[in-house]
C-alpha positions in Angstrom: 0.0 0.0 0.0 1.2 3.4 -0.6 1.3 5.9 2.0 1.1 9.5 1.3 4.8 11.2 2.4 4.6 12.7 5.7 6.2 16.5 3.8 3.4 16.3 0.9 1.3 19.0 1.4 -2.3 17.3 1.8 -4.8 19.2 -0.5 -2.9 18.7 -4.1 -2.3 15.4 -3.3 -5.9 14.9 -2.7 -6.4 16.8 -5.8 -4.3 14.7 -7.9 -5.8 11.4 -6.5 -9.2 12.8 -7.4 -8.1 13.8 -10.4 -6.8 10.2 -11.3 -9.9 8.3 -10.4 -12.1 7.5 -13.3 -15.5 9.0 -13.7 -17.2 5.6 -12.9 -15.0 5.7 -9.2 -15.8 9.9 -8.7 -19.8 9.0 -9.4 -20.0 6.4 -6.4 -17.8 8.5 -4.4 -20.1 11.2 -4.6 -22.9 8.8 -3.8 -21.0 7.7 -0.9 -20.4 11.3 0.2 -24.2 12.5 -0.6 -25.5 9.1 2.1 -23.0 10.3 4.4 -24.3 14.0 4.1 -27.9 13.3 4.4 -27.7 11.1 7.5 -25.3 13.3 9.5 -27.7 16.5 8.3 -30.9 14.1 9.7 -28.7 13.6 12.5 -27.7 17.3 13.5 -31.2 18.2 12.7 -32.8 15.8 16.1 -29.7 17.7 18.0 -30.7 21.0 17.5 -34.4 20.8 17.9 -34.0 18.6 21.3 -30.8 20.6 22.2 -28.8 17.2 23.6 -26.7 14.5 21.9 -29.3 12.6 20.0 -29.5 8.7 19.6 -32.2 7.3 17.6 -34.4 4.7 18.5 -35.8 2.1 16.4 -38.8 4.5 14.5 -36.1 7.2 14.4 -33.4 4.7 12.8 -36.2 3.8 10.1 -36.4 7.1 9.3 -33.0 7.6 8.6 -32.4 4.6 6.4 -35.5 6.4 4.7 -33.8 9.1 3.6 -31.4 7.8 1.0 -33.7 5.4 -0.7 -35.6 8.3 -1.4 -33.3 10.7 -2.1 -30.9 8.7 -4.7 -33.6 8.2 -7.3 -34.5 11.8 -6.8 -30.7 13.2 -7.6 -30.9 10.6 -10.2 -33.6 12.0 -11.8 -32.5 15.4 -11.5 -29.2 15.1 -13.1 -26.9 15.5 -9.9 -24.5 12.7 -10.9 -24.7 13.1 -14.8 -22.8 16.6 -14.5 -18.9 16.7 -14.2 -17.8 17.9 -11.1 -14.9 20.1 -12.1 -17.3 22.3 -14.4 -20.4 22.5 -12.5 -21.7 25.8 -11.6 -23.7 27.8 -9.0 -26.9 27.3 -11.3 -26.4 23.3 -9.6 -27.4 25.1 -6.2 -30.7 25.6 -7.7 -31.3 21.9 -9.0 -29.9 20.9 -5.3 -33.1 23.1 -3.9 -35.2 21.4 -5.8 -34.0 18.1 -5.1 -33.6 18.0 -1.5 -36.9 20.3 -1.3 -38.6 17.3 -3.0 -36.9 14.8 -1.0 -38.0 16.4 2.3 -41.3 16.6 1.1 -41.5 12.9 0.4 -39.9 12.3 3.5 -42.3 13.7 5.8 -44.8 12.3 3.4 -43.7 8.9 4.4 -43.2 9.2 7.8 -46.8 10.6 8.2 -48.3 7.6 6.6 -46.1 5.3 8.7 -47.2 6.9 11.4 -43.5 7.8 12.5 -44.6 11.3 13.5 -44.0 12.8 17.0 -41.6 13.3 19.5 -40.6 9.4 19.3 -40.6 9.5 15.2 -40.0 13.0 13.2 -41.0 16.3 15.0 -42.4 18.9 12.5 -39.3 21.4 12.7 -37.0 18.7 11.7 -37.4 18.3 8.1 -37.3 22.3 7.9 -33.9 21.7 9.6 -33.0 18.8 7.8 -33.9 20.3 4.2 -31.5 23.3 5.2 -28.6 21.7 6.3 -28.5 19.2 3.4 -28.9 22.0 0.9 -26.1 23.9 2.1 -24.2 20.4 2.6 -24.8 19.0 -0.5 -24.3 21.8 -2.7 -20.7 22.8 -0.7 -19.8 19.3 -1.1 -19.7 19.8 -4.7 -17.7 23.1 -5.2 -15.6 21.8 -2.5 -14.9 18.9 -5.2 -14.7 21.4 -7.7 -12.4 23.5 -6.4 -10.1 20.3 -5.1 -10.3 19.1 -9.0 -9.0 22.3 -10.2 -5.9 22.7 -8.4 -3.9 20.4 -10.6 -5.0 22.1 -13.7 -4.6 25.7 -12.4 -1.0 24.5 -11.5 -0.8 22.9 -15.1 -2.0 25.5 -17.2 -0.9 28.4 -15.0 -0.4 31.4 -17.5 -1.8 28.9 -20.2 -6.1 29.2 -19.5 -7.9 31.0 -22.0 -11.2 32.6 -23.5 -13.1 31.7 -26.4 -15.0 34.5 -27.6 -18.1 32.4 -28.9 -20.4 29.9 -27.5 -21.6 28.5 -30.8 -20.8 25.1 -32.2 -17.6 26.1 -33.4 -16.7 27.1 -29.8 -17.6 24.3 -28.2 -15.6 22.1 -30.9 -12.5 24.1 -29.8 -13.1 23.6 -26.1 -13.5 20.3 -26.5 -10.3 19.6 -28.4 -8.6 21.9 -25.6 -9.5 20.1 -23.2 -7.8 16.8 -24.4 -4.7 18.7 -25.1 -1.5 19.6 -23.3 -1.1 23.5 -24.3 -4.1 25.1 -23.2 -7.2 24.7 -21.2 -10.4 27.2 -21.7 -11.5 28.8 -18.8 -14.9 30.0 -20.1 -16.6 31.5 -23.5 -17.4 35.0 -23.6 -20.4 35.5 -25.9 -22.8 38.7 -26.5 -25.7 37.0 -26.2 -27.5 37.8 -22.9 -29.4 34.6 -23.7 -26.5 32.7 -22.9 -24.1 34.9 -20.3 -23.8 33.5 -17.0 -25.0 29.5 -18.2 -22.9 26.5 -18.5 -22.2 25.0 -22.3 -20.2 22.6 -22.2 -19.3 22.6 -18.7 -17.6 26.3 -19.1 -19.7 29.5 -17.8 -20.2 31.9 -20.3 -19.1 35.3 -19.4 -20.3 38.7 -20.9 -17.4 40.8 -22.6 -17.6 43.3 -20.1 -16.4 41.1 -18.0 -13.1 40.5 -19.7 -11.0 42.4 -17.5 -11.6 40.6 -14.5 -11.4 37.4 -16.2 -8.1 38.4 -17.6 -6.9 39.0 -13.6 -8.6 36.0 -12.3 -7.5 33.0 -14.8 -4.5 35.3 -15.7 -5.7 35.2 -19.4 -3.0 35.9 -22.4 -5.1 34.1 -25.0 -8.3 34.9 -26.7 -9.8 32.3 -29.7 -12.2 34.4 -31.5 -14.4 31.8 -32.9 -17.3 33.2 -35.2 -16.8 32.0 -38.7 -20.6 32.8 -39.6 -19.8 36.9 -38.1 -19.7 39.2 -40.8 -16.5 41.0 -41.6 -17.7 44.0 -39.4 -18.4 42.3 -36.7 -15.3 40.3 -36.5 -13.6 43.8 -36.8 -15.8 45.0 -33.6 -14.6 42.3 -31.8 -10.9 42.4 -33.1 -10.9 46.0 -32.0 -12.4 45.6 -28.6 -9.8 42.7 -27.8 -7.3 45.3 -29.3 -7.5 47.2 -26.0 -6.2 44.5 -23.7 -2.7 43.2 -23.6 -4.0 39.9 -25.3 -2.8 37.3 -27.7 -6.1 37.0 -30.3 -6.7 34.5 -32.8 -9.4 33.4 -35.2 -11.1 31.6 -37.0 -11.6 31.4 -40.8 -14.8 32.2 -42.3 -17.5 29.7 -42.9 -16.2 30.3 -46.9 -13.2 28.8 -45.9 -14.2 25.8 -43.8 -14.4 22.8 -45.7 -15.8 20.9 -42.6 -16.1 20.8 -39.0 -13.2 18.6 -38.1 -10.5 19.8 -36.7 -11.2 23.3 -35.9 -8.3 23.9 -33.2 -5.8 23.5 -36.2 -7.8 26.4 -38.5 -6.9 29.3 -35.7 -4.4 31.8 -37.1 -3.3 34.7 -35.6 -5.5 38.1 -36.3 -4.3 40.1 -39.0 -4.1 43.6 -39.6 -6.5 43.3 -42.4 -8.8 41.6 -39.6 -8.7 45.7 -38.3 -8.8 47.1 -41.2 -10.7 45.2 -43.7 -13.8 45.6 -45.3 -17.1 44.1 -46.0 -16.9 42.1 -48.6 -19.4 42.1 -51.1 -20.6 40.1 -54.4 -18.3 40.1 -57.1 -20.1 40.5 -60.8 -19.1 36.6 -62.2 -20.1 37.9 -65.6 -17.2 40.8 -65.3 -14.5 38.3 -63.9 -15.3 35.7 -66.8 -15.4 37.7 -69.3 -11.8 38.6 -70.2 -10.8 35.5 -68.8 -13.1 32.2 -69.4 -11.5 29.9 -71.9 -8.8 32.4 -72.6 -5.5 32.8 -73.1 -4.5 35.3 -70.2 -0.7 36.5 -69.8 0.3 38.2 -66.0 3.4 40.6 -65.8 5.2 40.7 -62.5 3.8 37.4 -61.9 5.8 36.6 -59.1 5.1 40.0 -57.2 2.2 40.4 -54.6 -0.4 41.6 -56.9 0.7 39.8 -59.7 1.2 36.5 -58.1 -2.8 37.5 -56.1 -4.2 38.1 -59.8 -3.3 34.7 -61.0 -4.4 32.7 -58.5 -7.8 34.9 -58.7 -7.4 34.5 -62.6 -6.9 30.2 -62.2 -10.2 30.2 -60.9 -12.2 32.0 -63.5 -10.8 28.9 -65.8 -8.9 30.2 -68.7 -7.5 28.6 -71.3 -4.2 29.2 -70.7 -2.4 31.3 -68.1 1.1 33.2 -68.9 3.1 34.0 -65.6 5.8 36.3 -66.9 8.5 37.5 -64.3 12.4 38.4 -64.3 12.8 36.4 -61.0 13.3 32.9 -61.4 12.8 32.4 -57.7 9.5 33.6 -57.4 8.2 32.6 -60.8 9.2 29.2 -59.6 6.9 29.9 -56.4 3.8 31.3 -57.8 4.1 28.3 -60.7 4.0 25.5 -57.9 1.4 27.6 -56.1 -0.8 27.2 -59.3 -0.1 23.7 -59.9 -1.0 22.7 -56.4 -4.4 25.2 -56.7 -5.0 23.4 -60.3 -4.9 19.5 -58.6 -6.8 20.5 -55.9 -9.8 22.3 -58.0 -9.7 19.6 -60.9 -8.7 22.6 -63.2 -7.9 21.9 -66.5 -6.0 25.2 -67.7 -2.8 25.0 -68.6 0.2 26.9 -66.9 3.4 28.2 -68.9 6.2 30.3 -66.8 8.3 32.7 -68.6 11.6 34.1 -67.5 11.9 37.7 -69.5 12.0 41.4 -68.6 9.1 43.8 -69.4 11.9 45.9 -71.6 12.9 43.2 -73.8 10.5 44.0 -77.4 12.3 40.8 -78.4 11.2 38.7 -75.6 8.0 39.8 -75.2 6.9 39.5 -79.0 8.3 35.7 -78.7 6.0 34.6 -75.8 2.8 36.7 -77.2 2.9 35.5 -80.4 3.5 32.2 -79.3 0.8 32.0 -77.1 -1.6 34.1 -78.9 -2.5 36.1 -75.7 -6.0 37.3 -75.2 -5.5 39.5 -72.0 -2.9 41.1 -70.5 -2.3 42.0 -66.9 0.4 44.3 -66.6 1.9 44.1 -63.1 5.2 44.7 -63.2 6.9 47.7 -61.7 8.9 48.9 -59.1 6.8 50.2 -56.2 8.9 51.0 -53.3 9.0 55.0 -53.2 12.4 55.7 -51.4 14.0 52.5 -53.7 13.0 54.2 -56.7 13.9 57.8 -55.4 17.6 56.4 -55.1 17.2 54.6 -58.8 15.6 57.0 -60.6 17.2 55.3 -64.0 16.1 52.2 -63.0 12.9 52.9 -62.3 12.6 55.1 -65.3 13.3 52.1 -67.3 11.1 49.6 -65.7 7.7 51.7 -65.1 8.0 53.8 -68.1 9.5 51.8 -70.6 8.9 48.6 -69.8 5.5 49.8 -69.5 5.6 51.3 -73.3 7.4 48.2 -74.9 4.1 45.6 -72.8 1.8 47.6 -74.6 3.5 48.4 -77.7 3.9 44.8 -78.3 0.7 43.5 -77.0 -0.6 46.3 -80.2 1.3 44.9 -82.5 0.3 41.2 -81.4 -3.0 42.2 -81.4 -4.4 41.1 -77.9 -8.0 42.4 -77.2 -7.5 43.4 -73.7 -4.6 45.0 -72.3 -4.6 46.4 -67.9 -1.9 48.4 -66.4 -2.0 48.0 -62.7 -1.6 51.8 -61.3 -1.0 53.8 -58.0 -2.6 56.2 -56.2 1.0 57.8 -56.0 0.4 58.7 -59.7 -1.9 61.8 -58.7 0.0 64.9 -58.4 3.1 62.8 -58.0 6.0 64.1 -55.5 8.0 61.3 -55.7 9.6 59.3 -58.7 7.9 56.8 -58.3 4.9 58.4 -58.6 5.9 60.6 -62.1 6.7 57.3 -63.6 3.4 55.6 -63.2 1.9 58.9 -64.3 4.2 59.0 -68.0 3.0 55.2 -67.4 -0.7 55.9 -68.0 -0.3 58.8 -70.6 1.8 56.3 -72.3 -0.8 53.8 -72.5 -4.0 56.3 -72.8 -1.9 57.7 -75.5 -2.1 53.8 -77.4 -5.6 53.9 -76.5 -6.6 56.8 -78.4 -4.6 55.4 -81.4 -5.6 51.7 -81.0 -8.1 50.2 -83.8 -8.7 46.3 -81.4 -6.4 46.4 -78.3 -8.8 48.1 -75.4 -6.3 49.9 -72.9 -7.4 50.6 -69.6 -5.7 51.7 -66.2 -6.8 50.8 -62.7 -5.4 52.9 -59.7 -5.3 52.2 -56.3 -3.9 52.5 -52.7 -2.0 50.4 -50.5 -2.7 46.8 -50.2 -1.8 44.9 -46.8 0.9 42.4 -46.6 2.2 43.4 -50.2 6.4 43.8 -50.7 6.0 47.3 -50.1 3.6 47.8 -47.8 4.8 48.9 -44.4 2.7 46.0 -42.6 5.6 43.5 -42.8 8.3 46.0 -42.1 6.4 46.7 -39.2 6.0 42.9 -38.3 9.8 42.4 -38.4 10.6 45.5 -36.2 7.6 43.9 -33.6 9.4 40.7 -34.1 12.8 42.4 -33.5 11.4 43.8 -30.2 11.3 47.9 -31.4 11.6 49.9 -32.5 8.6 50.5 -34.7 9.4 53.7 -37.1 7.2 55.7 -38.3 8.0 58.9 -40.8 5.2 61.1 -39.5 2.6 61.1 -36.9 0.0 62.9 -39.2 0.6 60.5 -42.3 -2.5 58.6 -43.7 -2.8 56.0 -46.1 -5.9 54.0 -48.1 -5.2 50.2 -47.3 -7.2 46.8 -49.5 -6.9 43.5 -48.8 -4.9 41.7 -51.7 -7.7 39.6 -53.0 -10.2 42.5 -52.8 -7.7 44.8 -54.9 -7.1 41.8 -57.6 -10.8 41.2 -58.0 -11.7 44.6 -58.3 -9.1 45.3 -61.0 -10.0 41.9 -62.9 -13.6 43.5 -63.0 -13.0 47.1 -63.9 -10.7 45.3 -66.8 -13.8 44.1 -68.3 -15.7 47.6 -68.2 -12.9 49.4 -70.3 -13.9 50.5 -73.4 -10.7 52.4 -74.0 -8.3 54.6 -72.3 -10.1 54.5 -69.3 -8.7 55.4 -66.1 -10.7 53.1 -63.1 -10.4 54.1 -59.0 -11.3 51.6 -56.6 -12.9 52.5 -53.9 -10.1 52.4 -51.3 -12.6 53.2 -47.8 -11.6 55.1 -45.5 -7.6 56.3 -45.0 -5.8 54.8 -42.0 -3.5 56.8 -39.5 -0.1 55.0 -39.9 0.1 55.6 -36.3 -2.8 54.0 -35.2 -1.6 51.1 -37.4 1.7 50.4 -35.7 -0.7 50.9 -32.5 -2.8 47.8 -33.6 0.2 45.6 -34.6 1.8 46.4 -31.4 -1.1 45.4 -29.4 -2.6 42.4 -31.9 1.1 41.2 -30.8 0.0 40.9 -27.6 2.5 44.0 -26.4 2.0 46.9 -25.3 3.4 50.3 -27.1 6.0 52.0 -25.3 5.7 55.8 -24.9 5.6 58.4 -22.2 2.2 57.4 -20.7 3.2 53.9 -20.4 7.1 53.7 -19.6 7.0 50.2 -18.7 5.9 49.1 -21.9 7.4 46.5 -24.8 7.9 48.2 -28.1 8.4 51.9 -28.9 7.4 53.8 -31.6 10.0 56.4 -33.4 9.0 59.5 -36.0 12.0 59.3 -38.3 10.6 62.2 -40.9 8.9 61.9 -44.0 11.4 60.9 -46.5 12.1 62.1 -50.0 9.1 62.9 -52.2 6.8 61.1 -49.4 3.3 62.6 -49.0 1.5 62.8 -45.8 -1.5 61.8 -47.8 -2.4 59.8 -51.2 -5.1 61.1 -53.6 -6.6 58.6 -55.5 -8.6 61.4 -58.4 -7.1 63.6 -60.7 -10.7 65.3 -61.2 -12.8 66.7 -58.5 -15.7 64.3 -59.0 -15.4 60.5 -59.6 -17.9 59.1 -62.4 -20.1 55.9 -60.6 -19.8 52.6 -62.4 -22.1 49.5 -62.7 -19.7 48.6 -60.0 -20.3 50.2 -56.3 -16.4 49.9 -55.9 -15.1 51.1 -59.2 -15.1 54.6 -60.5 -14.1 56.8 -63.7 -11.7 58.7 -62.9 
């Protein structure tokens, strides 16, 4: 027999015993315990109505083997010994009422018709006595348990409990899978509902958000799952930007769109993104206006390995063309988006096929070999050099690349004859400080200049912001300098900027392709601009730190102005004219 060591302290090892009986073993134990309960709260109850040490005589002693009989298949009934003991809650205290209310009930029922009533059976202010006792008993016996069970865990998954911020399905699927895990253990679900706040699903008490910050001192919480993949884009920005206040780790769950099933849920969480903050409501795209340049088409993508470029193929893959052209100078990241597509292709059952060309937008002699080849039907002409202070220190180089490597695309795609031809524009083209921006500007007079000359090839331009997470975008400059631990720099505390998901920016421009009927210039409705401050804010805090400044000295990552650098703008504009011309589109405007 083992004997428990005279210097272990006696509680958690009475936890961990608990703990490592199986739920078979903790049922009749707290059978055993209720019995035990009930008779010593039948006993205590003759002591303090005669006032004297109390020993039962033979009517008495009927009465008290009474009690259990009746009061098992009434906590049976009510569910007393179905519920898991470590998740029970004070709503239990009400079920216990009712039980031991009936119980008493039926007690004194029985003893009347045995005729075991009286100062030698059951005197009338017992029961009341009894009922009380065993309520508070029975009901402390169980979040004694409770609390006893908990110790090991607490101890466990010290620093490691967490929220889920929805009690749906989903949520419950994630707790569940928690629970049998190693990592982390959920202390509760916060939901809005008031329907459901302050209930048990699942055996974990939902909690109103309100209460957030005195769960967060009380479990010590540094994780929140947001699971809500039917939530519409605003609301899962709402929630993203209320956790956003907190010191919190948050993550997410995909959309419905992008659940294939319900298995597995735990491994779908990824961490929230900025565009989680900052992106939009999605909204229909027109199918007719992304098939129609596309469908059973030969389709050729410049800067194919870039971020838009490499976005606009995978959005162009699954609008089934013909044949789709990735054309790049990098062999490294032609090489990536080309196994991306393949792997997209095997998994759709696509049939189109998928040719990767190594060239440079300024060779004539390249370019007229691949379109003439392939017999190109639309052209998506991503290529360029982006990066505003890159291109400020290379002006010839960017010269060459956005203006004459725009010229020689669209000269050549002319001369080939190719029905549709898109140059992918900038918002820095509008009253351009910067060189980048004066080249894409000589880049769209360039190509609304072929326009008004072209007899078949329709040229068209579509201009827009920032997109999130793209090579130049400061959203994974900031990550790195989080990641680095600070600081996070910042050229100007006033500076604004329009931000677009990826995906939403390659959609819209696939669509406003298909409007052009020549020469026109398309805006995309870019929402509202974005403080670059309060951006590196939200990183800083999505991180799950805390921005350093002079209101908060003791916090993790600090945020430095270094100036606006050359030809920078404190703001983008995306129209040349004062008014914007409305579209079939709601997105996508003349400029």
């Amino acid at each position: 027999m083992r004997f428990m060591s005279p210097n272990r302290p006696v509680l958690p090892y009475l936890a961990r015993r608990l703990e490592q009986l199986p739920r078979r073993s903790k049922q009749l134990l707290t059978i055993a315990v209720d019995i035990s309960i009930l008779w010593l709260a039948v006993w205590f109850a003759y002591v303090l109505r005669l006032g004297e040490f109390f020993v039962p005589n033979a009517q008495q002693w009927l009465l008290f083997l009474l009690v259990p009989l009746i009061a098992l298949p009434v906590f049976i009934k009510s569910g007393l010994y179905r519920s898991v003991i470590r998740y029970v809650s004070e709503y239990i205290l009400w079920t216990i009422v009712q039980a031991i209310t009936l119980v008493t009930v039926l007690w004194t029922t029985v003893a009347f018709f045995l005729e075991l009533t009286g100062g030698e059976g059951l005197p009338r202010s017992v029961p009341i006595v009894f009922g009380l006792l065993a309520i508070v008993w029975v009901a402390g016996s169980r979040f004694l348990a409770r609390w006893l069970l908990w110790l090991p865990l607490k101890k466990r998954f010290s620093g490691r409990q967490i929220l889920i911020y929805g009690a749906g399905f989903a949520g419950q699927q994630i707790a569940t899978t928690l629970r049998q895990g190693h990592d982390f253990f959920p202390a509760g679900f916060l939901d809005d509902d008031p329907h459901l706040q302050d209930k048990d699903i699942a055996g974990l008490r939902v909690y109103s958000p309100v209460s957030l910050p005195l769960l967060i001192e009380r479990f010590g919480i540094q994780t929140v799952l947001v699971t809500l993949p039917s939530a519409s884009q605003q609301r899962q920005r709402e929630i993203v930007s209320f956790l956003d206040q907190y010191k919190l780790n948050v993550r997410i769950l995909p959309a419905l769109t992008d659940i294939a099933n319900g298995k597995h849920l735990v491994n779908m969480l990824r961490d929230v993104d900025i565009s989680d903050l900052l992106g939009r409501e999605s909204i229909t795209a027109d199918e007719h206006l992304l098939r129609h340049c596309i469908r059973d088409k030969t389709v050729m993508v410049t800067g194919a390995g870039g971020s838009i470029g490499s976005e606009l193929c995978r959005q162009i893959i699954q609008q089934k063309p013909k044949t789709i052209i990735l054309y790049d100078w990098s062999e490294y990241f032609l090489y990536q988006i080309e196994q991306q597509l393949q792997c997209l292709k095997a998994q759709q059952g696509l049939c189109c096929e998928i040719i990767a060309c190594l060239g440079n937008v300024q060779d004539k002699t390249r370019l007229l070999e691949v379109m003439q080849r392939q017999r190109i039907h639309t052209l998506y002409h991503a290529a360029a050099y982006k990066h505003v202070p890159l291109v400020e220190n290379n002006v010839i180089a960017g010269v060459e690349n956005n203006i004459f490597g725009t010229l020689a695309t669209a000269q050549t795609a002319q001369q080939c004859g190719i029905d549709h031809v898109v140059l992918i524009s900038t918002d820095k083209a509008v009253r351009p400080t910067n060189v980048m921006g004066a080249t894409k500007r000589i880049a769209e007079l360039c190509i609304q200049t072929l326009a008004a000359q072209s007899t078949h090839t329709i040229f068209c331009m579509v201009r827009f912001g920032n997109v999130l997470g793209s090579s130049g975008s400061v959203v994974p400059l900031f990550q790195r300098q989080i990641r680095a631990g600070g600081p996070v720099t910042v050229t100007h505390p006033d500076v604004i900027r329009y931000f677009m998901t990826i995906p939403e920016a390659s959609q819209l421009v696939i669509q406003a392709g298909a409007m052009s009927k020549g020469g026109d210039v398309f805006l995309l409705d870019m929402g509202e601009p974005v403080k670059i401050i309060d951006l590196a804010r939200h990183m800083i805090r999505l991180s799950g730190l805390e921005v350093k400044d002079e209101h908060h000295p003791e916090g993790d990552i600090a945020i430095e102005f270094t100036g606006l650098r050359p030809g920078e703008k404190l703001y983008e504009e995306l129209l040349i004219d004062s008014a914007a011309q409305a579209t079939a589109h709601p997105r996508i405007f003349h400029a």
